[in-house]
C-alpha positions, 0 to 999 in steps of 0.5 A: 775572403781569401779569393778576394785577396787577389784585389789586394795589389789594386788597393796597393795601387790606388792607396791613396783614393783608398785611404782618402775614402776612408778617411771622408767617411769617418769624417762624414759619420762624426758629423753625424753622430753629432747630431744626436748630442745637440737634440740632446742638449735641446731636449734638456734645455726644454725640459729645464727652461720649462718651469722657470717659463712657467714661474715666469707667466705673470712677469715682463720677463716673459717677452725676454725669456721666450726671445733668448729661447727662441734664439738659442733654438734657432742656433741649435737648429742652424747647428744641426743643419750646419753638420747635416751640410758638412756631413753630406759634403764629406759623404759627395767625396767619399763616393767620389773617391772610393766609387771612382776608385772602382771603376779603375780596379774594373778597368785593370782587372778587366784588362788583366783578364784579357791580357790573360787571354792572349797569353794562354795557349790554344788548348786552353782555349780548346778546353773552355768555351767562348761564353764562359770566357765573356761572362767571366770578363763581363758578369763576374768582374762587374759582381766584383766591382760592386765589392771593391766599390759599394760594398767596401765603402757601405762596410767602411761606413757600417763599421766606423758608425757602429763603433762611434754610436756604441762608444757615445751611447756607452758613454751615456748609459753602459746598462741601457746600451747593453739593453738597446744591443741585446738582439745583435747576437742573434743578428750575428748568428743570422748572417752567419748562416745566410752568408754561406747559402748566398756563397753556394748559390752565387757559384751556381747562378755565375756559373749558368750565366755563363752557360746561358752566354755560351749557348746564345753565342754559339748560336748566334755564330751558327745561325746559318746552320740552324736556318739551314736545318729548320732548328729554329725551334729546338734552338730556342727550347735549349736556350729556354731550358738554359734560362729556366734553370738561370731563372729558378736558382735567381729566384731562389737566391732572391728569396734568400736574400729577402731574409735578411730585410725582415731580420734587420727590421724585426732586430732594429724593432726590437732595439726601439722597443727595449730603448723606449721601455729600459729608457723610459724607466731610467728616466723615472728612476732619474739615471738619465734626462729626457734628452738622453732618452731621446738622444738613445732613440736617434742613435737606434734609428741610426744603426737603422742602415747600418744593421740593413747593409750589414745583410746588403753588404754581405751578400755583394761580398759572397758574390764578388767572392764566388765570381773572384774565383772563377776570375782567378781559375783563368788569372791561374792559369799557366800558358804552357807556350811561353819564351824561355828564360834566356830566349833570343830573337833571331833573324831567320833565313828559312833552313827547317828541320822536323827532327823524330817529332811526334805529337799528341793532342792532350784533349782528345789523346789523338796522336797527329805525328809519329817520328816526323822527320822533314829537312826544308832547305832555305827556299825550297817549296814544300807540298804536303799532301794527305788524308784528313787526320793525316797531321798536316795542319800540325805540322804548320801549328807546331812550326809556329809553336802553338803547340809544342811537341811531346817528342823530337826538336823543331829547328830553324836554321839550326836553332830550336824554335823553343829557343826563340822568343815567340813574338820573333819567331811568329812575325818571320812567318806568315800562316795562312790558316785553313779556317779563315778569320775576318776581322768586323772592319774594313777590308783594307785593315784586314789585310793591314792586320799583317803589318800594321804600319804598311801604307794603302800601297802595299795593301793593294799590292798585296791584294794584287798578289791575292788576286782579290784586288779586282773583287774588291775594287767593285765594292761600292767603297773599295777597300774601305768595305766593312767584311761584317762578323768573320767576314760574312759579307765576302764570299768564300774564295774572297774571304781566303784571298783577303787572309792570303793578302795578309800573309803577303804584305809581310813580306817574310822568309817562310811562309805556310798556307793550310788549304787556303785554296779551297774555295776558289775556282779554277781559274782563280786558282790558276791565277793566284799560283803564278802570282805566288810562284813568282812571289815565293822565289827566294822564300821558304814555302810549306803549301798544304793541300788536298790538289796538286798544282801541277803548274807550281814546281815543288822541290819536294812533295809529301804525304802523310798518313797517320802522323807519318811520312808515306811518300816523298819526292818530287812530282815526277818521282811519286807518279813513279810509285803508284801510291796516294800522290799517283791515285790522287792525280789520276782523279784529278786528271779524271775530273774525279774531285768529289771522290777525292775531296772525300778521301783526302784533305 
């Protein structure tokens, strides 16, 4: 219980469903228990108005005397029926309490858990796979509902019956419920044993299910992959064996669980049993009536659902157990990029200073930066140019901390960027990353996804500025298109070209394009250069590339290699120097793009 514990600040919250559930269903079992008195007192009554109906056989009385019986049967029956009615009432408002408090508690600790998500880092998401993270939010917080609503309210109901019934048979005869109760310790023992093999084997079917989750989602992103290289077959054999191994530990869990139906049934048989036996020889001996007899024989069949939702119960409880903590392996987590206690939200002009920064990505010890130094004026407009692995998307994924440095500052207009609040920090600065993202939505709300509260105007302009207008205005429903799943209806240059116009409609002091050009032609390339040289003016601007534009006047190029600056200067000074930067123009020149591509990134 102790994962579970974590539920307690939402019970805190909904006391009140909470102790209205509680209280219902105490309400609704005293009706109950009831029942069993009256058919009691009705057995007796029998028992005792027999002889005198017998004595009475010869008599007028007869018609009398079966009249008044009849009459007070039928107000026994009605009674029973009465607390029949009132006890159902009362059971309709505990479901509507403690059932509906559930689905609350599902729906915050569903928002708890993705609210987590967007707090955690990038190497969280890095070190855990996209599957898991559904299942957890999906599989697991339905396994846990099912613990803060049925099983709560069955366990409420189970407890508060037991004791009633125990206390009113106790009443009756101590002996004889001594008797009927026997077989409850070895009932105990059996759970006991059960319980703890239901844990261990809930861990594991959670956790394959969220392996099954990962491999059918990857799959489903890479289909065109797997088209492409004929894997089809292959893919459906790993999924299989995935569900094989989901297939067998369920089935085993299922076989365990069944346990628990004929053990409660052998325990109830055998309760039956010694109360028809013990009882029947209490009546002989005169220690109790008929009616007590029979009142003992309803109280047993009563215990009936209790002792079968003990093992029910029990299991939904390990279950919700197991699955709370792997929910609370992520609510645990601690997102290593965070503001500071006493960050400030600064309006930034577009001064950046890489200060002696070196970086190492701790999930694969490779170290992207060296003793990284790099001055930016307010709008100057920087190239960085180097071989893949050379650390240039570090550079714009430490600028805007989704990671933090190991060594060395990051400043922007003399400010530590660890210093500012992030929400600040982020929304002065437009990246566009090199693995272009597309909303499942409209084209227009793609580009708006930069500023929310930006008017149609802007997005056309902004699209202008992309040259992606025209692409889009050909689409039978212009910018009201749906992209589909990460874009899939656009093409390649049209997809960086919508992620160019989000950045844009911004409208920020600095700005970032990690190898947002790639898949555009030549001419489109030229187009989207003059735009955005005309644009960034008065911006600070980082462009990371594997081309030279030789159309767009960079204050300063660099390039890197192995985390470290191996040239830097204007475009006129690196051709000087016969390094990467004048191998690198030389193919250009020389329509030699293949090789470069191979060779830088």
């Amino acid at each position: 219980m102790k994962h579970l514990a974590a539920l307690n600040k939402y019970f805190v919250k909904y006391k009140w469903r909470f102790l209205l559930g509680m209280l219902f269903t105490a309400i609704s079992i005293v009706f109950s228990v009831f029942q069993p008195i009256l058919v009691r007192q009705i057995f007796d009554l029998l028992e005792q108005n027999l002889k005198n109906y017998r004595m009475l056989s010869d008599t007028d009385l007869k018609t009398v005397f079966r009249s008044g019986f009849t009459k007070t049967l039928a107000f026994y029956g009605l009674s029973i029926l009465g607390l029949a009615l009132l006890s159902g009432f009362f059971m309709f408002l505990q479901r509507q309490t403690l059932i509906v408090m559930s689905r609350y508690i599902e729906y915050d600790l569903k928002n708890e858990i993705f609210q987590q998500y967007q707090r955690l880092d990038l190497t969280f998401f890095k070190m855990n796979r996209t599957g898991d993270m559904m299942s957890r939010i999906t599989e697991d917080v339905s396994r846990v509902r099912m613990y803060v609503g049925p099983a709560l309210m069955y366990a409420t109901r189970t407890v508060i019956m037991m004791v009633m019934i125990i206390w009113l048979m106790w009443e009756v005869n101590p002996r004889l419920t001594l008797y009927t109760l026997s077989p409850l310790p070895l009932l105990a023992l059996t759970i006991y044993f059960v319980n703890a093999v239901i844990h261990k084997k809930s861990e594991r079917i959670q956790s394959q299910l969220s392996n099954i989750t990962s491999v059918a989602q990857e799959n489903y992103s890479g289909i065109r992959v797997i088209k492409s290289y004929v894997q089809e077959a292959p893919s459906a054999v790993h999924f299989e064996r995935a569900s094989e191994d989901y297939k067998k530990s369920s089935i085993s869990l299922a076989k365990t669980d069944a346990l628990y139906q004929p053990a409660m049934a052998l325990m109830i048989g055998l309760s039956v049993i010694l109360t028809i036996f013990i009882g029947g020889m209490q009546v002989i001996g005169g220690n109790i009536t008929i009616g007590n007899l029979a009142e003992f024989v309803l109280y047993v069949n009563m215990l009936t659902f209790p002792f079968f939702s003990i093992g029910w119960v029990a299991s939904m409880i390990q279950r919700a157990a197991a699955s709370q903590q792997r929910i609370n392996e992520f609510l645990d987590e601690k997102p290593r990029i965070s503001d500071a206690p006493d960050a400030k939200a600064i309006t930034l002009k577009g001064e950046v200073h890489f200060s002696n920064v070196s970086f190492i990505y701790e999930h694969t010890g490779i170290q992207a930066l060296r003793n990284f130094e790099l001055t930016i004026k307010p709008g100057q407009k920087v190239a960085i140019i180097g071989r893949t692995g050379s650390g240039k998307t570090t550079l714009a994924q430490l600028l805007i901390r989704m990671y933090d440095p190991q060594q060395g500052r990051i400043l922007i207009d003399g400010t530590d960027i660890r210093d500012m609040k992030l929400s600040s920090l982020r929304n002065q600065i437009s990246y566009v990353p090199q693995d272009v993202f597309l909303f499942s939505d409209t084209i227009s709300n793609n580009i708006r996804f930069g500023e929310p509260a930006a008017d149609e105007a802007a997005v056309h302009q902004a699209a202008r500025q992309a040259s992606v207008e025209k692409d889009i205005l050909q689409f039978p429903e212009g910018f009201s298109t749906m992209v589909g799943e990460r874009g899939v209806t656009l093409s390649g240059g049209q997809k960086q070209r919508v992620s160019i116009a989000r950045a844009l409609i911004r409208n920020p002091n600095i700005m970032v394009f990690d190898d947002c050009l790639s898949a555009v032609d030549a001419r489109t390339e030229k187009e989207i250069i003059g735009n955005l040289y005309a644009y960034l003016e008065h911006k600070t601007a980082i462009i990371i590339t594997h081309r030279i534009f030789s159309l767009f006047a960079f204050d300063k190029i660099i390039v890197l290699d192995e985390g470290g600056m191996a040239e830097s200067g204007t475009h006129e000074e690196l051709l000087s120097q016969n390094g990467y930067y004048a191998e690198l123009y030389a193919r250009q020149q020389t329509g030699e793009e293949e090789s470069v591509n191979g060779s830088f990134s």
